[in-house]
Backbone as a chain_set.jsonl record, in Angstrom:
{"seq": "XXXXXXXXXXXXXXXXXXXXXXXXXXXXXXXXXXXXXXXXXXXXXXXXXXXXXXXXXXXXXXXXXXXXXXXXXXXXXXXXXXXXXXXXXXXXXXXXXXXXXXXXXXXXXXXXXXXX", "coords": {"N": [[-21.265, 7.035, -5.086], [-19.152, 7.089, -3.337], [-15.313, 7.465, -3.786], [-12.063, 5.629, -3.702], [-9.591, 6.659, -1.883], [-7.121, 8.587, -2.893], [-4.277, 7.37, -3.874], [-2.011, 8.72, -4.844], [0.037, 9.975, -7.835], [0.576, 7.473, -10.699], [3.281, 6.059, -12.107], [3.514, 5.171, -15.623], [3.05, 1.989, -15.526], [1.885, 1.709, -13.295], [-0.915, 3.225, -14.163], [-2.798, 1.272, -15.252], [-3.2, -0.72, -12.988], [-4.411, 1.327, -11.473], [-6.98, 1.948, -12.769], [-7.471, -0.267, -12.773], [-8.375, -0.601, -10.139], [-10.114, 1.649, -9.824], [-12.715, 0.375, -10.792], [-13.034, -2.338, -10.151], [-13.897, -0.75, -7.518], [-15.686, 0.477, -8.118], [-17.062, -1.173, -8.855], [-17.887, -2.181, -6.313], [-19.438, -0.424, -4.74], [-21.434, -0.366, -7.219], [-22.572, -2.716, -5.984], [-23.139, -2.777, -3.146], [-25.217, -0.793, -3.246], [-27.283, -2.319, -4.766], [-27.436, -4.425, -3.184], [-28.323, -3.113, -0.633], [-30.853, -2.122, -1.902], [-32.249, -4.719, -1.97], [-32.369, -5.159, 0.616], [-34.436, -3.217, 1.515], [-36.437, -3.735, 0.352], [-38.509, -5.8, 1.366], [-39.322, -4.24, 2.914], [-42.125, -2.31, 3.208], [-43.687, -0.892, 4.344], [-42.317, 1.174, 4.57], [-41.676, 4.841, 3.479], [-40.957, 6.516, 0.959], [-38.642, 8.741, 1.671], [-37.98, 7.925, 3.438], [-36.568, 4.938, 2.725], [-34.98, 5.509, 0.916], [-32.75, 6.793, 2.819], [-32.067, 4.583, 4.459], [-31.14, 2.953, 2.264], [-28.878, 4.689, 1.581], [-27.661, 4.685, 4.291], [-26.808, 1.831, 4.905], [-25.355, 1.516, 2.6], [-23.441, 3.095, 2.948], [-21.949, 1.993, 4.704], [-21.38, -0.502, 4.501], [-19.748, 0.476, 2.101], [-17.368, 1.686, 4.261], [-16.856, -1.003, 5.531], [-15.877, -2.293, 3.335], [-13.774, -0.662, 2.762], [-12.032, -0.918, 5.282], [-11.504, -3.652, 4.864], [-9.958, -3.596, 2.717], [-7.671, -1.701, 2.993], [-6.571, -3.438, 5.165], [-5.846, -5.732, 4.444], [-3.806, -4.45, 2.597], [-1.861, -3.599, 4.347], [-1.544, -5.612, 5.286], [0.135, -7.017, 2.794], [2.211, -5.369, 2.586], [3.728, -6.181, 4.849], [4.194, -8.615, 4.719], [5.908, -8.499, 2.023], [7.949, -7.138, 3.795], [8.759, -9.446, 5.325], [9.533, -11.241, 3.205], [11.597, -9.627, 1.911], [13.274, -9.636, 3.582], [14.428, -12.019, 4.28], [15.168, -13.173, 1.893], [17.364, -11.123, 1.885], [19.423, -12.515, 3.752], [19.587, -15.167, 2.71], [20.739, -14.267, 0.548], [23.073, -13.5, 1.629], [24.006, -15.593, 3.063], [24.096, -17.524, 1.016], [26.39, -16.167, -0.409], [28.406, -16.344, 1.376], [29.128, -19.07, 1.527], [29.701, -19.519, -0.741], [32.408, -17.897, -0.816], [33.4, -19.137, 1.004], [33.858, -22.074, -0.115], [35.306, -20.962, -2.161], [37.826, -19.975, -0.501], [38.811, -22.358, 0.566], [39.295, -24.092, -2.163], [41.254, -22.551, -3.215], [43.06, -23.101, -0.965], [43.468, -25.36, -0.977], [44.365, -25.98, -3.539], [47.039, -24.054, -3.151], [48.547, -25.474, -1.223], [48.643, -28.284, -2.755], [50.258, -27.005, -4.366], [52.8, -26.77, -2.924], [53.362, -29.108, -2.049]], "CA": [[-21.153, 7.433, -3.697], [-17.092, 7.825, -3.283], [-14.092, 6.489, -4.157], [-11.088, 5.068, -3.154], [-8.536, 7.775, -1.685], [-5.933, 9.326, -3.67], [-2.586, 7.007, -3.247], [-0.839, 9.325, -5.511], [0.174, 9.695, -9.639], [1.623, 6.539, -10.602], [4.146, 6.181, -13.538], [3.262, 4.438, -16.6], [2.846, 0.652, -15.831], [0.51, 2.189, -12.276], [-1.852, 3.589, -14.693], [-3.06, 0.161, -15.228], [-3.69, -0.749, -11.824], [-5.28, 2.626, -11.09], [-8.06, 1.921, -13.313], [-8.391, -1.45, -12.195], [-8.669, -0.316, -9.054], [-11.519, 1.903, -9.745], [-13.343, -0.177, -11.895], [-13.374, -3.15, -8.658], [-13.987, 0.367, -6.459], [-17.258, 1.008, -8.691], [-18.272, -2.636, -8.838], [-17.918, -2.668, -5.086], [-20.252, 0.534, -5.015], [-23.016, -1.028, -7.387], [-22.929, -4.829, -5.255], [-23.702, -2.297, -2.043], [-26.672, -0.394, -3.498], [-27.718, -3.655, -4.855], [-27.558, -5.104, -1.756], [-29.077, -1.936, -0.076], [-32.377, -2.517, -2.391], [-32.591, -5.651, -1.497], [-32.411, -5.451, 2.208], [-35.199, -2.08, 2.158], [-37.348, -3.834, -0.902], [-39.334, -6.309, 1.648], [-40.18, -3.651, 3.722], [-43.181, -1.995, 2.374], [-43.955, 0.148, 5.329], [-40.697, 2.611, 4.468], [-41.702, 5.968, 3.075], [-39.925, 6.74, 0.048], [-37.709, 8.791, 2.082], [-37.158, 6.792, 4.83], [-35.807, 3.857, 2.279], [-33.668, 6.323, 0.51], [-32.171, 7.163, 4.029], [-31.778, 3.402, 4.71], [-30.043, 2.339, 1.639], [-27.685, 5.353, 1.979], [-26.708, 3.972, 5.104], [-26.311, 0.554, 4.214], [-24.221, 1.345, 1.163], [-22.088, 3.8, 3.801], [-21.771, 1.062, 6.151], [-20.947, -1.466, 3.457], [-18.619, 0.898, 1.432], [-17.033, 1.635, 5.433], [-16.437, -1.775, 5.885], [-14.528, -2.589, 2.423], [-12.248, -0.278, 2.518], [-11.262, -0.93, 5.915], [-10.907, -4.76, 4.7], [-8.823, -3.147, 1.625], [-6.434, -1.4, 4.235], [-6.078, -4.471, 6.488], [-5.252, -6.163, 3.26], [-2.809, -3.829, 2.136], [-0.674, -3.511, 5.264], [-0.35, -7.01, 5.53], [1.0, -7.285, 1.796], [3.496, -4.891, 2.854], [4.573, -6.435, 5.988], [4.663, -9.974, 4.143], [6.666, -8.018, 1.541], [8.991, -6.834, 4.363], [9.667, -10.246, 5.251], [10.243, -11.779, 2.203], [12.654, -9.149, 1.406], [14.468, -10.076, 4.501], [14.576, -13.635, 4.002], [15.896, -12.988, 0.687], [18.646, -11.336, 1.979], [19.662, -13.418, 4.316], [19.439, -16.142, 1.678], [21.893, -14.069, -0.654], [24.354, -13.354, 2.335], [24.692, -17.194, 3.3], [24.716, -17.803, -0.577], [27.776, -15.422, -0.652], [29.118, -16.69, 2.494], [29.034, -20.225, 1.132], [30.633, -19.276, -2.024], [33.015, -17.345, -0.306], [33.882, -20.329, 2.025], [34.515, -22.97, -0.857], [36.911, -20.507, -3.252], [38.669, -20.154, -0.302], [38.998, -24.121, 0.701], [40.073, -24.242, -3.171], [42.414, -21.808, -2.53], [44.107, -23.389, 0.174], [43.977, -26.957, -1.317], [45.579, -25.926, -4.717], [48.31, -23.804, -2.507], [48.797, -27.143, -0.892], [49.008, -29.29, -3.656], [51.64, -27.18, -5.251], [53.758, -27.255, -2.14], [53.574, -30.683, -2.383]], "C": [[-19.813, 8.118, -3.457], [-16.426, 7.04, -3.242], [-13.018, 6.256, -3.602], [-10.249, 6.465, -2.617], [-7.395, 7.425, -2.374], [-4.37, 7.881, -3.114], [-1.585, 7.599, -3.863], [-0.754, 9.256, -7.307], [0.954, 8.22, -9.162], [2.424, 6.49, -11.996], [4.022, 4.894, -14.425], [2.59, 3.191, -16.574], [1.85, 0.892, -14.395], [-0.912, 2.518, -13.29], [-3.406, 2.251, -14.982], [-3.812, -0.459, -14.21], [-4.634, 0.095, -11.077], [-6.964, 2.292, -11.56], [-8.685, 0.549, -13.133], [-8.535, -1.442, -11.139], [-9.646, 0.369, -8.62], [-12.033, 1.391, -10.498], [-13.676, -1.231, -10.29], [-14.081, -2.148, -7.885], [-15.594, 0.527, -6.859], [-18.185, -0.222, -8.814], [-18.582, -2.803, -7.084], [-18.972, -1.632, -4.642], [-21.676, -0.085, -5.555], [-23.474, -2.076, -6.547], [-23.148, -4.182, -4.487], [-24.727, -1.431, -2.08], [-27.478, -1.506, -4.089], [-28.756, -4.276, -3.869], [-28.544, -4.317, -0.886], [-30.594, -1.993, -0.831], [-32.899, -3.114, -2.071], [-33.035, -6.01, -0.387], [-33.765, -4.554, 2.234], [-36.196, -2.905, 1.141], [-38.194, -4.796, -0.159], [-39.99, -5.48, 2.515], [-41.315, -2.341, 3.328], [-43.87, -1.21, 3.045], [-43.016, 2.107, 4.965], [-41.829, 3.671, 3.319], [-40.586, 6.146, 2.004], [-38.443, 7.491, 0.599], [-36.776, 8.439, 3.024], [-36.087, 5.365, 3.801], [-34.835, 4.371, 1.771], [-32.287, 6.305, 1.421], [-31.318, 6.195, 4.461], [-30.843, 3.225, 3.572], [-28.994, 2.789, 1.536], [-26.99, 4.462, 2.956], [-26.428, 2.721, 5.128], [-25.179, 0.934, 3.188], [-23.152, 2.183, 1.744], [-21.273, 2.782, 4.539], [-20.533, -0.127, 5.23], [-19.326, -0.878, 2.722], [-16.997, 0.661, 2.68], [-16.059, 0.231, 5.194], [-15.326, -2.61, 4.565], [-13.356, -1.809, 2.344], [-11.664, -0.545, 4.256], [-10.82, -2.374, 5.845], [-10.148, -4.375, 3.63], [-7.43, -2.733, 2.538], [-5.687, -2.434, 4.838], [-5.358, -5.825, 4.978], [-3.698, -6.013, 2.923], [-1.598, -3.515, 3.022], [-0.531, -5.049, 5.579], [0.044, -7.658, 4.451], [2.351, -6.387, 2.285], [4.106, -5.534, 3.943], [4.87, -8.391, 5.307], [5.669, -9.345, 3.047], [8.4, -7.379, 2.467], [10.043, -7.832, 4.63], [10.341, -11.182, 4.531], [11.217, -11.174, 1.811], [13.814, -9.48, 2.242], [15.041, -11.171, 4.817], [15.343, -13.407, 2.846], [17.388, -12.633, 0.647], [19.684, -11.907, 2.906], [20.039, -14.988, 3.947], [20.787, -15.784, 0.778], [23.342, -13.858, 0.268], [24.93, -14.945, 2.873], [24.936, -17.844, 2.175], [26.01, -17.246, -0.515], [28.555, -15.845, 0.464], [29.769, -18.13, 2.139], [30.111, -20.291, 0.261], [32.077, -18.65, -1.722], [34.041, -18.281, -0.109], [34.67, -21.614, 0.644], [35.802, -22.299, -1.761], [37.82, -20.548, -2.388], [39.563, -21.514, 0.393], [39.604, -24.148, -0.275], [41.348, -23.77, -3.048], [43.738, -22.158, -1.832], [44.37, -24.681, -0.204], [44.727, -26.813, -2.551], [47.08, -25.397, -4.026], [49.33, -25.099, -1.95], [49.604, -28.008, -1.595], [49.969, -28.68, -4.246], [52.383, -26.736, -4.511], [54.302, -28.344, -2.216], [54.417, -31.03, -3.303]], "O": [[-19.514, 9.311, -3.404], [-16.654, 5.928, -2.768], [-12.985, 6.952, -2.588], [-10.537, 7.441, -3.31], [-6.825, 6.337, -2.458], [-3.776, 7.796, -2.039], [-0.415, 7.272, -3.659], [-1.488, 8.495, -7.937], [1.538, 7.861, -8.139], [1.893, 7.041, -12.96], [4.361, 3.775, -14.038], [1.652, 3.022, -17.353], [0.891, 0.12, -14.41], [-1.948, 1.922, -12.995], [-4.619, 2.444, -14.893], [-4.988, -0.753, -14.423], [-5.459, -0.297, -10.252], [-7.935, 2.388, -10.809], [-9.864, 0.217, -13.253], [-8.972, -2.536, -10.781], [-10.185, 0.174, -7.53], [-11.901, 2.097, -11.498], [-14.48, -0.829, -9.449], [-15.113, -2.638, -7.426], [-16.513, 0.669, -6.052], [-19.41, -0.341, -8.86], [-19.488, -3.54, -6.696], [-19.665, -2.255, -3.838], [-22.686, -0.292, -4.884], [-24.674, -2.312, -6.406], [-24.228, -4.74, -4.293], [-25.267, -1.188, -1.001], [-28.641, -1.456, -3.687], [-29.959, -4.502, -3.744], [-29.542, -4.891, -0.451], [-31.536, -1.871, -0.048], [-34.041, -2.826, -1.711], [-33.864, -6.899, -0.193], [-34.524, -5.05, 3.067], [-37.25, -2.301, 1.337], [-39.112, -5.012, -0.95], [-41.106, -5.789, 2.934], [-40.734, -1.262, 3.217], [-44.806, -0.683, 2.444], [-43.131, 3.326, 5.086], [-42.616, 3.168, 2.517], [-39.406, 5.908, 2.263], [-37.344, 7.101, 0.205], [-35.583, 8.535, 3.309], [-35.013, 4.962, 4.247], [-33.726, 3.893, 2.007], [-31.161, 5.974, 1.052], [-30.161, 6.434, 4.808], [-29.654, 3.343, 3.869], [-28.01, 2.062, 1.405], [-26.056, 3.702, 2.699], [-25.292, 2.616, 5.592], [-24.079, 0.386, 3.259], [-22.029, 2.132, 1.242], [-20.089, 2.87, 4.865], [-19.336, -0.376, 5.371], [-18.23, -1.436, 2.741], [-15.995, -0.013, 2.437], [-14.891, 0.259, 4.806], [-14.325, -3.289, 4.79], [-12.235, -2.155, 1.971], [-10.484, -0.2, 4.301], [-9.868, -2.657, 6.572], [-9.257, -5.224, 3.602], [-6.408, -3.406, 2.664], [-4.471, -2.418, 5.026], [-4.371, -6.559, 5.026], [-2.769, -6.822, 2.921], [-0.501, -3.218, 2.549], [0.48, -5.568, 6.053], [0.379, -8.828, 4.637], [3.462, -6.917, 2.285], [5.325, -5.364, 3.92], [5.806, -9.112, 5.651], [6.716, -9.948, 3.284], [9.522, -7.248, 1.977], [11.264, -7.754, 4.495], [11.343, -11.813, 4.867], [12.035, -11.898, 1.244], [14.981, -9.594, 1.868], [16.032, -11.29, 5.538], [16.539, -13.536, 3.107], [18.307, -13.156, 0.016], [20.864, -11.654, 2.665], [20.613, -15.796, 4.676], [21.636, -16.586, 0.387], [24.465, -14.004, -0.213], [26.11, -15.267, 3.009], [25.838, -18.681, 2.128], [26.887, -18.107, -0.593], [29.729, -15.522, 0.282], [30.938, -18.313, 2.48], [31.165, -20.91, 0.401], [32.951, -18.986, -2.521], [35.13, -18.373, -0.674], [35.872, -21.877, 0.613], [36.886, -22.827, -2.01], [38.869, -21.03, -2.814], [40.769, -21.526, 0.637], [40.799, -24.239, 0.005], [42.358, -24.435, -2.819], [44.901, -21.778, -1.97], [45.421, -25.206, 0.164], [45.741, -27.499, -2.673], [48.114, -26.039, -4.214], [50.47, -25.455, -2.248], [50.739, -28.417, -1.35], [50.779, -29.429, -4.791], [53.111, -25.972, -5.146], [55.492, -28.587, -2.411], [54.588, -32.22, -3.566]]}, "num_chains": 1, "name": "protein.A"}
């Protein structure tokens, strides 16, 4: 029927993913003409081209509706990706803040002690 849209070349270790991405893309393709047989195969009235017609649109409808659950997917890995990255650094700036904070406590307690 048709495939995933273009997201671009990818470099070396993408290639990988690409092809497992159409490979799922083409299984998701056969499981909706499948399915599309199945649904037109009790009705026994349909005209050869009328069922044709039908399982097209079933397997449009079907295809339709995975990729817009692929999409809705994929923007909310990126936006969970946004905030893990921002947690992260937030994590490494109170790490460094921390670290910061005790050298200079050391700092001030060795100065100290060799006043003393």
């Amino acid at each position: 029927m048709s495939g995933l849209p273009k997201q671009g070349a990818g470099t070396g270790g993408d290639l990988g993913n690409e092809v497992e991405g159409y490979l799922l893309w083409q299984a998701r393709i056969a499981e909706a003409e499948r399915r599309a047989r199945e649904f037109t195969g009790p009705m026994e009235w349909l005209t050869t081209a009328q069922r044709e017609q039908i399982e097209q649109a079933y397997v449009a409808d079907s295809l339709q509706q995975a990729k817009a659950d692929l999409e809705r997917i994929a923007a909310r890995c990126v936006s969970l990706r946004a905030e893990y990255e921002q947690r992260y650094r937030e994590l490494r700036r109170r790490c460094v803040g921390v670290v910061l904070a005790v050298c200079a406590g050391l700092t001030t307690l060795v100065t100290l002690l060799q006043v003393l």
